[in-house]
N, C-alpha and C positions, 0 to 999 in steps of 0.2 A: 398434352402431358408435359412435356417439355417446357413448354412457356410458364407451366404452373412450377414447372423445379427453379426455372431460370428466374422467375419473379420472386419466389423464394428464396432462392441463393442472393437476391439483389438485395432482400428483404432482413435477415441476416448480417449480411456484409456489414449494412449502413447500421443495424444495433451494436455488432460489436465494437467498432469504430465510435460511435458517439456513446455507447452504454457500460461499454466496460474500457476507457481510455486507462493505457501502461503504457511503462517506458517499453523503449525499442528492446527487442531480444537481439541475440550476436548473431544467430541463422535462422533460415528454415522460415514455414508458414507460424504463425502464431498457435495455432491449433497442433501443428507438430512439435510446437517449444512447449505447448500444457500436456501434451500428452507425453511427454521425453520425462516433463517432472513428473506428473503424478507417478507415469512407470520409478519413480529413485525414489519417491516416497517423500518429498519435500514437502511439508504442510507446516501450515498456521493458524492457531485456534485460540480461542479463549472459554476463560473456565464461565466465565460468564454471561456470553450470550453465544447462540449455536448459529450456526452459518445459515445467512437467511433471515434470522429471528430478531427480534426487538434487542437492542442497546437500552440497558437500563440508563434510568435518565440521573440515576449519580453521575456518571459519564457523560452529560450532556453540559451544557449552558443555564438547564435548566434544576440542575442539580449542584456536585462539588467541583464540576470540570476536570475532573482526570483524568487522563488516561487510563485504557483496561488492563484487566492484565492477561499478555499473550504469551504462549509459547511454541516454539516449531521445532520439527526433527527433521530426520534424513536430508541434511545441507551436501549439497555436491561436494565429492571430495576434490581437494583444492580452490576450496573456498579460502579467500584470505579478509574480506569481511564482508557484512552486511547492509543493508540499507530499507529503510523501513519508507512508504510513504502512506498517508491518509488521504481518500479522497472524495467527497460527494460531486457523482455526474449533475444532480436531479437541483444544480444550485440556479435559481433564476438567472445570476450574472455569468452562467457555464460553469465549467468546474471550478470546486472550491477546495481549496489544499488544507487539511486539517491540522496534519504534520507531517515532519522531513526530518528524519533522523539517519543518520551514516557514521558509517567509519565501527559499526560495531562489530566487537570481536566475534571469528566465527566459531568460538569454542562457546560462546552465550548459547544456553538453550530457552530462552526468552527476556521479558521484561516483566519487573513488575507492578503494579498495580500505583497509578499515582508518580509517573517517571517527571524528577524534576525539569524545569525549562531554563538548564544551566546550557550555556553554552559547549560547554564538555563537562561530561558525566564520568562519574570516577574511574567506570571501567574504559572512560577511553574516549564511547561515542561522541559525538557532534551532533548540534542541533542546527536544524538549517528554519530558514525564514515561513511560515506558513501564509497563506491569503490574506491575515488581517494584518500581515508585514509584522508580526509576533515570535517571540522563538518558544519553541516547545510544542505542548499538545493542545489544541481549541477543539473541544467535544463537538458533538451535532447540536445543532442552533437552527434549525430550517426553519424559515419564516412563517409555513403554513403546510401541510399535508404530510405525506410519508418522505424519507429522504433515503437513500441506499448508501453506504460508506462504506468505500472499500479499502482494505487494509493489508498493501503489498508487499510484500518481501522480497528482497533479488540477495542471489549469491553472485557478490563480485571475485573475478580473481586476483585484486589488486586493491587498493587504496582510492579511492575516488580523486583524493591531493585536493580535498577543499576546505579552505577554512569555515570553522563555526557558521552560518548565516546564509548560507545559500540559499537558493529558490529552488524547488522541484524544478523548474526549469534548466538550470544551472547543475543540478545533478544529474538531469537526462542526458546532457551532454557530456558529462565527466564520464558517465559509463559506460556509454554509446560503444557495443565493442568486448564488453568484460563482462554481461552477464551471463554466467555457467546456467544458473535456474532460477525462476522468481513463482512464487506461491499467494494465493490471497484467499482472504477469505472478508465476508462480507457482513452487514448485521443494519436493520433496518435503525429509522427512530423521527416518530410522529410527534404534531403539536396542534 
């Protein structure tokens, strides 16, 4: 009985770690940082596709390429901004960054639909560098099968202090430390 918890606890470990890859939280088990948000009520969803479910392929590569449109509530109080990233695990080359957005104000109660790939957006945000070294949003494009793309949100308590073009990488380190709560939500998309 044991060795089947213990194989299973081992079984686990290694999916959320390679299946659901996020930046660092500031304490605690990760499972105590998703359970801290959902208790505040932090989410993000779109009207568009339901968590789980198919990404219309207007949003894809294989459509107009835009971004969906999201929105979230219950942001930690003292949140001083946002930071948005996209990401497919299921990418042959490992994970593949879709977008990297920051510096968004935390009084936004989402984005909408079609967000330009300016370097800074009028209300403010920063676009940082996605995997095809792009600025903005690059929809699902998977080369073959189903792909999972996750779409995370963290409340910072501060400014990340990065200019326009970062890398996901480059913003895990800025924040490393200042996330209050981060939220996602996910949405399939086949070819």
């Amino acid at each position: 009985m044991w060795f089947a918890a213990a194989v299973c606890a081992m079984a686990l470990s290694a999916c959320s770690s390679s299946a659901l890859p996020a930046l660092p939280a500031t304490s605690g088990s990760s499972t105590e940082k998703a359970e801290r948000d959902v208790a505040m009520g932090f989410q993000i969803e779109s009207d568009v596709f339901e968590p789980g479910g198919p990404i219309p392929s207007k949003f894809s590569c294989d459509g107009q390429d835009v971004s969906p449109p999201l929105t979230w509530s219950g942001v930690p109080q003292g949140t001083s901004s946002l930071a948005l990233v996209m990401e497919d695990p299921d990418a042959p080359a490992g994970i593949w960054v879709h977008w990297v957005l920051y510096n968004i104000p935390a009084n936004l109660k989402g984005l909408p639909e079609g967000v330009p790939a300016e370097e800074e957006l009028a209300n403010g945000s920063l676009s940082g560098l996605n995997s095809w070294r792009r600025r903005g949003y690059g929809g699902p494009c998977p080369p073959a099968g189903t792909h999972r793309y996750y779409f995370r949100l963290y409340a910072l308590d501060g400014s990340p202090g990065l200019q326009a073009g970062a890398t996901k990488e480059r913003l895990s380190e800025a924040i490393q430390g200042h996330i209050l709560g981060q939220t996602e939500i996910m949405g399939t998309y086949s070819r």
